[in-house]
N, C-alpha and C positions, 0 to 999 in steps of 0.2 A: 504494500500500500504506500502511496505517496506519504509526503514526512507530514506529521499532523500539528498544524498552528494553534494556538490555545484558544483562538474562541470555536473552533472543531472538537478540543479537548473537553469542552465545557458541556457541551451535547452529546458527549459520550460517555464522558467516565466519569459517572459521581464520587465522589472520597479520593482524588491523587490529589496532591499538591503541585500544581502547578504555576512554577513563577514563584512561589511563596505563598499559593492560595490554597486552601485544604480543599477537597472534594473527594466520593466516594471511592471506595477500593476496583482500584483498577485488576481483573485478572490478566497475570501476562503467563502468555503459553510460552514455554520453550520451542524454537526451531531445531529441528533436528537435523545430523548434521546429511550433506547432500554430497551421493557422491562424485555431482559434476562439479563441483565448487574446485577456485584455482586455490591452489595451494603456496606457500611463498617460503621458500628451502632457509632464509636467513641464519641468523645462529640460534634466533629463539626455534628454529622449528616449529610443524604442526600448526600454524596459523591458517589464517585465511587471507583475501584478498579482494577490495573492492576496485577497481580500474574503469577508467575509460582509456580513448589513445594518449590521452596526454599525462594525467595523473592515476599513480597507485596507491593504495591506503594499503599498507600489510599490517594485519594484526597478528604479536604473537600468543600464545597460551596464555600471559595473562591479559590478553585483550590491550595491550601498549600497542602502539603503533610508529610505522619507521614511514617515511615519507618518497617517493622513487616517482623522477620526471622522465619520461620516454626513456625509460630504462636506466637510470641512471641513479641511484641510492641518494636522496639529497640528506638525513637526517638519521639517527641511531632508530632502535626502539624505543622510544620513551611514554611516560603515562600521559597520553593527550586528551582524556578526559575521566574526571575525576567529583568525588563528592567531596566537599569541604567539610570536616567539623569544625566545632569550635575550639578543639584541641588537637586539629592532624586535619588530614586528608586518607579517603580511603582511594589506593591507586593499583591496587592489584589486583585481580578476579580471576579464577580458572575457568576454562574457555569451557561451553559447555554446549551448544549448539550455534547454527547459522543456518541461513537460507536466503538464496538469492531467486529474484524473479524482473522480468519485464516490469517497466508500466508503463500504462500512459496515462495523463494528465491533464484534463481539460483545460490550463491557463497552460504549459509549461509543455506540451507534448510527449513523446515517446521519452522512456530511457531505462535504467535498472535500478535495481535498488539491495543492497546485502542487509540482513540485519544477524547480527552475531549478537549473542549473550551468554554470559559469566553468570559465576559466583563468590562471592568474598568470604573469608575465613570467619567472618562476624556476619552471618545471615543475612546478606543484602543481594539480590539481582539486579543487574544491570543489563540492558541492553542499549545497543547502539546502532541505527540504522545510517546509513550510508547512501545517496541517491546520486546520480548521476544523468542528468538530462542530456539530448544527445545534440540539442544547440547552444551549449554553455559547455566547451569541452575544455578539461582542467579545473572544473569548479563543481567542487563536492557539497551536497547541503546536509548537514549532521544533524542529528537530534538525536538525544541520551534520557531510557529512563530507569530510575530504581525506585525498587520496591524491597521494604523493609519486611523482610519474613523472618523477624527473628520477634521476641516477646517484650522490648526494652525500646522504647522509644527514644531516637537519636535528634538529639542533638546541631542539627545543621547552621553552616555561615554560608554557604551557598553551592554554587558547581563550577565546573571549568571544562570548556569543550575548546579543540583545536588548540594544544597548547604544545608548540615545535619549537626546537632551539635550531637554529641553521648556523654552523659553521662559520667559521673566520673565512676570509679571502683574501689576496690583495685587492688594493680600494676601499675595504671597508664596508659598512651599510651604508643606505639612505632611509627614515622612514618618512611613510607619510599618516595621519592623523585624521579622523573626522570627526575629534572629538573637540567641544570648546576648553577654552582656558582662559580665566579674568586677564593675565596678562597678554593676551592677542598673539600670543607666539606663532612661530611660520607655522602652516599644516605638513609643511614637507621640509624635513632636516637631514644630515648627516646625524651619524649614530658615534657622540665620543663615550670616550671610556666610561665616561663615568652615569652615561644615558638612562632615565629610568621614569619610564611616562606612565601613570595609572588608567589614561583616556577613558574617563569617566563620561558618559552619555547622560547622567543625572546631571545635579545642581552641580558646579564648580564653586560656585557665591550665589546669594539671594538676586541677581538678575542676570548670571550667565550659567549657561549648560545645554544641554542639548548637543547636534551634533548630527552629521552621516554614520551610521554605523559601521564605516568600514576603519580596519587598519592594515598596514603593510609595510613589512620588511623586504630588502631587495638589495642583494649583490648584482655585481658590474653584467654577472649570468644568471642569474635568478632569484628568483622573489616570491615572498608568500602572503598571502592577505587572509586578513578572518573577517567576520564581524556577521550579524543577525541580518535576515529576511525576513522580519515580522512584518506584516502591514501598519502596525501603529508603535510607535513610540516606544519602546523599553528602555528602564535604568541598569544597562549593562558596562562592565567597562572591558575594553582588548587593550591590556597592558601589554607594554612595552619594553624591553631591557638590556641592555649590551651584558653580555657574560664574561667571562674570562676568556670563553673561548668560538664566541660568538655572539649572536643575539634572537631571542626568546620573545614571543608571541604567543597571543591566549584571548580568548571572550571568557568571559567571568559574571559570575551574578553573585554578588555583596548581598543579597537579599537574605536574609537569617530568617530560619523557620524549624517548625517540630516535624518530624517524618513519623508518624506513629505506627506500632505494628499494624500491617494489611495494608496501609498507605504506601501511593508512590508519587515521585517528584517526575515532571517531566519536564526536561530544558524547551527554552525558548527554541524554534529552526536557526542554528546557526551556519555557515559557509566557512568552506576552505576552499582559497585557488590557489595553484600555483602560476608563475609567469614568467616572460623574460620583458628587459627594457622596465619601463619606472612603475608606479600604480596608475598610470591613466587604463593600463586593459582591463586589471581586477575591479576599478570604481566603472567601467563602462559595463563591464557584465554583471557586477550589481546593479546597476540602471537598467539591464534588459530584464532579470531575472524579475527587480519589481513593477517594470512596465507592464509586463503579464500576469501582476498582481492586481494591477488596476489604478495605479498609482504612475500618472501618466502627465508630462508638460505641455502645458496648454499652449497651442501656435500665436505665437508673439504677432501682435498685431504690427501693419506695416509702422507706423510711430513710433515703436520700442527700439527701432535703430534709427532713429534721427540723433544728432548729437546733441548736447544737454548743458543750458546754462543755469546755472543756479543761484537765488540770491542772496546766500549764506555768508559771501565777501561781508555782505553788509551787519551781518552779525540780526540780533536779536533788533536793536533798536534801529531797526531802518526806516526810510521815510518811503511812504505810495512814488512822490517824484523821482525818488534818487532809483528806483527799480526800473518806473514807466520811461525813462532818462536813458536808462542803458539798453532797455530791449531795441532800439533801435541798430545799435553796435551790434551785437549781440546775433541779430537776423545778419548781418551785413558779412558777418565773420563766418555764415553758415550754419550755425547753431539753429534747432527747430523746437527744443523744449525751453519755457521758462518755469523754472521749479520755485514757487513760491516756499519759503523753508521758515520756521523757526520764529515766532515772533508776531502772525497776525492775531497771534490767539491770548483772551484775558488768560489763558492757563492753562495746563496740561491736565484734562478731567472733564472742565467743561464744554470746551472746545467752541466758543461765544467769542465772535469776529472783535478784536480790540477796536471801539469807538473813538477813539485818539487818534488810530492810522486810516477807519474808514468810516467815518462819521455816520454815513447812511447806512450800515450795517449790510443787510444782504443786497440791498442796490447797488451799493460803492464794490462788492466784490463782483458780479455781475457786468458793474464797468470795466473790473478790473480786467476780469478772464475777456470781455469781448474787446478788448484794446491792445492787449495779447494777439486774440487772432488776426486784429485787422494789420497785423504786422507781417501775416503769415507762419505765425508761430502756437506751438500747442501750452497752454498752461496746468499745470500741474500744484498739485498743493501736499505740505506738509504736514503728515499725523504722525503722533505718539501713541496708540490705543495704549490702552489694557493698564493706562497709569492715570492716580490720581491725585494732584497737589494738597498739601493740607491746605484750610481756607478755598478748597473749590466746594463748589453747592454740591455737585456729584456723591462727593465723600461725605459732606452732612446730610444729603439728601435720602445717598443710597451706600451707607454703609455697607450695608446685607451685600454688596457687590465685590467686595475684598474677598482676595486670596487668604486665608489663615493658615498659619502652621500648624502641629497637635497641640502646640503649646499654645495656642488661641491668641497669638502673634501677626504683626501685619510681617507681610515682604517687602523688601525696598528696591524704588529703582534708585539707583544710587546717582546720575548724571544730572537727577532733574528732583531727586531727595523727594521720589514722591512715592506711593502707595500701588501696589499692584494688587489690579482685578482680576479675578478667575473669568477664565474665556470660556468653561465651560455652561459656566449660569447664563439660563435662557432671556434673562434681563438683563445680564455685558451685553450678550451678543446681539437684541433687541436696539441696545444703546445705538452700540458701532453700526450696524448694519443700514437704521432712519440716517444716522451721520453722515453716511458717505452715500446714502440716494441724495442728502440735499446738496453735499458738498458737487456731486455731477448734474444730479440733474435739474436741480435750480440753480447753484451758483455757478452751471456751466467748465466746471475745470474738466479735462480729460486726460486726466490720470492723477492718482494720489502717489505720495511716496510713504511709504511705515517705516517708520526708524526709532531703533532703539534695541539695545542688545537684552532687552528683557521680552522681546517677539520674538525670536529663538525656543525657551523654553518656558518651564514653569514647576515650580516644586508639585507633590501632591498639596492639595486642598482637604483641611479640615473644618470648613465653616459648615454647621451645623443647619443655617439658614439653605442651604444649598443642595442637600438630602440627599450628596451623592452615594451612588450605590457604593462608593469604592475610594480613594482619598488620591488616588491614580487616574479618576475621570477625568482631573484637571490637565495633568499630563498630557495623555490622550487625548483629551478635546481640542488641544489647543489646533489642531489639523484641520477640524472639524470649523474649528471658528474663523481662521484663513477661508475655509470653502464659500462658510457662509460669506463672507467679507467679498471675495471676489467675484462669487453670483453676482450679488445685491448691485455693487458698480457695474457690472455686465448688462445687467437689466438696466440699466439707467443709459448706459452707452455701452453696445455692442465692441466699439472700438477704444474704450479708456483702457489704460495701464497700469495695472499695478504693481509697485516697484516695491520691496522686500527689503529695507536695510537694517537687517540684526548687527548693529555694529559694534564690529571686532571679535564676533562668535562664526565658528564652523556652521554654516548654513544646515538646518535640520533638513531632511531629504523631505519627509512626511509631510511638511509644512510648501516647498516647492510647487508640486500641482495646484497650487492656488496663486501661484506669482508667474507676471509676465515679463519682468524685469528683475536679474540679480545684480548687483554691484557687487564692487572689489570692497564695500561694506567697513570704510575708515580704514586702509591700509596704514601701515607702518613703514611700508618702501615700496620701491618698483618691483623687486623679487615677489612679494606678496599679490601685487596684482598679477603678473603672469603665472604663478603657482597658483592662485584661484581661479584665476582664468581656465589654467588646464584643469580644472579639478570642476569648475561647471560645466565646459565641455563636456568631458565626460560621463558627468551625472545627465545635464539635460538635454544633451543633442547641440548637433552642431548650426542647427539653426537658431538657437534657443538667443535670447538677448543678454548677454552679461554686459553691464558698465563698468568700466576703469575705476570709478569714481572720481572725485577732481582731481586734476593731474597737478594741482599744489599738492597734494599728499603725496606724489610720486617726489624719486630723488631728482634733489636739483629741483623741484615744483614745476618743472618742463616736458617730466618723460611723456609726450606724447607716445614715443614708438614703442614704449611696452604697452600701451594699449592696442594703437594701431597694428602692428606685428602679429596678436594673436585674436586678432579679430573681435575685439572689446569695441564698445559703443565709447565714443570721446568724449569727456566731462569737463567743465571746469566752476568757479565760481570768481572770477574775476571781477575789479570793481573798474568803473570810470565815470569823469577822469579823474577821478581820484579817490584814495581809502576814504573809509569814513571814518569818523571823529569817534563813534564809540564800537569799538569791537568787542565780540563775544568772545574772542577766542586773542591769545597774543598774533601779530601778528610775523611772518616768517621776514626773512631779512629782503628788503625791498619792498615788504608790503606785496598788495593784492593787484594794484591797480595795472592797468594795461597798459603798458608803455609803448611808444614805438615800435621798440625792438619785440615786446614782446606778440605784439599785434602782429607783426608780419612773420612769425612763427608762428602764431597758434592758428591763422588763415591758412599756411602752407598746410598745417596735419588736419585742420579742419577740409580743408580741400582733397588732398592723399586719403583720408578716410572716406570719404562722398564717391568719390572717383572711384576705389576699389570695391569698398563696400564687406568689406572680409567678413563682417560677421555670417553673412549670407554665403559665403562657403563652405566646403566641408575641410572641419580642423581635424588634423590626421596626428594625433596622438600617438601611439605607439613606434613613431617614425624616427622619434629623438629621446632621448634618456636625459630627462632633467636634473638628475643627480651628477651621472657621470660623465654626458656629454659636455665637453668643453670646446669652442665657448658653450654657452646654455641656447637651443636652437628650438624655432616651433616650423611649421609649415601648415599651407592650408591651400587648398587646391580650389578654382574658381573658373567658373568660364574656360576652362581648357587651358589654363593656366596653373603653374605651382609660385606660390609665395613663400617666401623663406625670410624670419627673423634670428638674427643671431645677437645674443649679448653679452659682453664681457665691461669691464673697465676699460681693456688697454687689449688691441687683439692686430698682428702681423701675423698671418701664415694659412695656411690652405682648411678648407671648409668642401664638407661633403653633401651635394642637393640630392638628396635621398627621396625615392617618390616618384622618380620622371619614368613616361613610358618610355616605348620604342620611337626613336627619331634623333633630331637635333632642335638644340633650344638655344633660343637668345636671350642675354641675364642681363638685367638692366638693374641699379641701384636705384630705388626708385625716389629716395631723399634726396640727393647729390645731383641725379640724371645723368646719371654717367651710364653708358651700355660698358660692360664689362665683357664682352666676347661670347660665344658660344660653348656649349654643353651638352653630350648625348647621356642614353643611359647609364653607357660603359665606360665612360669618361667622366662623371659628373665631380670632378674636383676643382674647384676655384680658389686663387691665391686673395685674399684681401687683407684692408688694413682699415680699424677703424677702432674710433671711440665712444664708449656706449654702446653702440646697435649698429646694425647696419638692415636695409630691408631690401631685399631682392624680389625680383620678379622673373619666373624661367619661359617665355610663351616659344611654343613652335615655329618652327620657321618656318610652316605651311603659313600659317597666318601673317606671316608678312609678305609671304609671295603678290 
């Protein structure tokens, strides 16, 4: 049988525990053993073996398991999955039956499936079933369960599936992350000695957590990723770890519970893939595997690739003039969103148009967005949901709308010191959802942007006004409350945008299918927006919208070309002509304002982006290794063309255009204008010299006939 998700689990087997939830005794039958099953000679002997072409799982006697990529032994036997107590782990079991069979799948199609099960010297069964689908090859989906047959009730701190040590190499690891961290750390690192990540998919702090569920480890030749296939949201974490003599991955559930006799625990669906080159192919086959879950991104309307100016330059206290002043620039420079951001609002709660900047209240915004378009540009406005200031009416009005801890505690957003709402109560989402029919479709905007890194996740809820079945509904709704959010502006306009900015947290996957717009979400550097870049690709397809975010955030506050390069929407929030007198934020060395110099640079990349249009290609991922490719290179193929970025500090010497068919090509720099000579498939090596980036373009030379 296919591997069984827990709300299948719930309709079937009253009394297991699963997740940490008790429900009825599960009977598990032993497999018995088969004698067509492969056998795998190792040193443990007498095991079994689950395979496709690409990946083997050999289990031995006591149900450990060694790891083997098209034949090749990548890992020892070691215990890769495991029950946790609160004083040990139980990691041995004598092997006691298996059976393999076909399936098929109604979301996932054909493939096999093993399931082996043990027994532990202290009365516990285990079994572990193994699935392999036969259009995700090299990507194993696990699921582990035990049942306590003994008369003493254990004890449990949780379980651990897919837990591999991989070997040293030369070069080292690289890992990558989908988990958040308050400190906004890269998602993709090198692995130093002293490396040791918890990637917790819970809270991290009171307004960050959440996360992609994938992780991955990756030498210069291969790599392994784990992480869950649930359709909604789990607090799991896939630690991270350099060893002494390599480095260590694992999905984990922290969840402590009782296993009573007759009860069994069934782990969440968790994944193992192996791979070569970086994590863009394990995060892309996690993208397909839950696209056929149903969890699918929604076609970015044509607008989500217009370029985007923002009026954040101006900080909180702007003036209506000093915005309606620059959209003029602004259109002239190519830019087609104006993002109204931060500051029209008396407060973050009530969300009541400040009378100070628009006297007429929804009249004045109304002239605002129609003086927007008569520029030819789209306007767009700025929310905070799910937060609410002390002193807004919302909070005295509608208390009963807080999030609470057990401790009957509020949660904080910590950037704006205000109070966070449960998105699962049918009165939040009531709130937000009248919000943003008036925000389009009376005051005319077409598109909102959400910002704030407490839109990523949310602790469980214990307010007792709120009668959740479960203190995890919170969790889980919050997918649910995105859905509803991006109906409701849907209905209102078919064509608005909603844009997603959890800032500075690993974007949650779950929450995605309700956003049309991702940003690089307050980067920290340039590196950061092109390793998010590759990491949305991935996740959403390659026609999918990601933004740079303002390319003041980038290094230098200029890098256009690590947006443009990998196919990101262009951002800024420039002021003119000149900063303003009171900024929200300090401001960077020269200020915001748009100078000459900077004007006729940011029209060049606003032009070079118009003109290619990259996001609208296919970004070919697995074609460069961002870890260990030097310099750091992406590609993306368009109109019969291949585009090539490459970035370094400081880079003289030969570059390899990976990708091209059969033929000969003509490589033009497309920044500089320089044609740099011709390139076939079997020759595709070019000498260059540059600083920062450089951005190529390879077309046919049919096409210039």
């Amino acid at each position: 049988m296919p591997p069984i998700g827990r709300r299948t689990v719930l309709k079937l087997f009253a009394g297991s525990v699963v997740g940490g939830v008790t429900w009825a005794a599960l009977p598990m039958a032993l497999a018995a053993p088969l004698g067509g099953s492969k056998r795998d000679g190792g040193d443990e002997g007498g095991g079994v073996v689950a395979r496709d072409a690409v990946l083997a799982i050999a289990f031995d006697r006591r149900l450990h398991t060694r790891l083997v990529a098209r034949g090749k032994p990548l890992t020892p036997y070691q215990p890769s999955e495991s029950l946790l107590l609160a004083d040990g782990a139980v990691e041995d079991f004598v092997i006691a039956g298996q059976q393999e069979q076909p399936i098929t799948d109604a979301r996932h199609g054909s493939g096999h499936q093993l399931v082996v099960t043990g027994r532990s010297s202290g009365n516990l069964e285990k079994e572990v079933s193994v699935t392999f689908f036969d259009n995700l090859p090299g990507m194993a989906v696990l699921q582990t369960r035990y049942r306590n047959q003994g008369a003493t009730a254990l004890q449990l701190a949780g379980w651990r599936n897919a837990a591999h040590e991989l070997a040293d190499a030369p070069g080292g690891f690289w890992s990558f992350s989908g988990a958040t961290h308050t400190d906004r750390r890269d998602w993709a690192q090198p692995l130093a000695a002293d490396f040791d990540q918890r990637n917790s998919l819970s809270m991290d702090s009171s307004d960050y957590g959440g996360g992609t569920p994938v992780a991955n480890i990756w030498r210069r030749d291969v790599g392994l990723a784990v992480g869950h296939v649930e359709p909604v949201v789990r607090p799991l974490d896939m630690p991270v770890r350099k060893t002494a003599g390599g480095a260590h991955i694992a999905v984990e559930s922290p969840q402590a519970s009782t296993l009573a006799p007759g009860q069994t625990l069934i782990t969440e669906r968790t994944f193992l893939a192996v791979h070569t080159g970086d994590y863009f192919a394990p995060v892309r086959q996690y993208q397909q595997y839950m696209q056929a879950e149903g969890l699918v991104a929604p076609q970015a309307p044509e607008s989500a690739f217009a370029p985007v100016w923002c009026t954040w330059g101006y900080g909180r206290d702007f003036n209506v003039k000093q915005i309606l002043d620059t959209v003029p620039k602004a259109r002239e420079l190519g830019f087609g969103w104006v993002v109204l951001d931060d500051g029209w609002q008396t407060n973050e709660g009530d969300w009541r148009i400040d009378t100070r900047k628009f006297p007429r209240g929804d009249a004045d915004m109304r002239d605002f967005t129609a003086k927007v378009r008569s520029q030819g540009m789209h306007p767009r406005l700025w929310i905070a949901p799910l937060a609410a200031d002390p002193g807004s009416d919302v909070l005295h009005d509608h208390v009963d709308m807080l999030l609470l801890d057990k401790g009957g505690a509020f949660q904080t957003v910590t950037w704006w010191n205000a109070l966070t709402q449960c998105p699962a109560y049918q009165p939040t989402i009531d709130f937000y959802v009248n919000l943003v029919k008036k925000v389009i479709g009376d005051w005319g905007f077409e598109g909102i942007k959400f910002d704030g890194q407490h839109l990523n996740a949310v602790a469980p809820c214990y307010n007792p006004a709120h009668k959740h079945a479960h203190p995890s509904d919170s969790v889980e709704g919050l997918a649910a409350f995105w859905s509803a959010i991006h109906k409701a502006v849907h209905e209102a306009n078919p064509q608005a945008v909603v844009e997603l900015c959890p800032c500075g947290t690993a974007f949650d996957f779950h929450n995605l299918p309700a956003t049309d717009q991702y940003p690089a979400s307050d980067p920290l550097s340039s590196w950061q927006v092109r390793s998010k870049g590759k990491t949305m690709k991935a996740l959403m397809g390659s026609r999918s919208s990601f933004a740079g975010d303002h390319v003041e955030l980038s290094d230098g506050g200029d890098d256009f070309a690590s947006s443009v390069g990998i196919g990101a929407v262009v951002s800024t929030k420039f002021t003119w002509p000149k900063d303003t007198d009171h900024p929200s934020e300090p401001l960077p060395p020269g200020g915001l304002v748009l100078t000459a110099k900077k004007e006729a640079l940011w029209r060049k990349w606003v032009g070079l982006y118009k003109q290619h249009m990259l996001p609208k290609g296919e970004y070919l991922g697995t074609l460069y290794d961002i870890g260990f490719d030097k310099p750091e290179a992406h590609a993306i193929a368009k109109d019969g063309a291949m585009y090539y970025a490459f970035y370094a500090k400081s880079f003289n010497g030969s570059v390899q255009l990976r990708g091209l068919d059969a033929g000969r090509y003509r490589v033009r720099d497309l920044f500089n204008e320089v044609d740099l000579g011709e390139v076939g498939a079997s020759d595709a090596t070019l000498q260059v010299a540059f600083k920062r980036f450089v951005l190529l373009q390879a077309t046919p030379l049919a096409a210039h006939a």
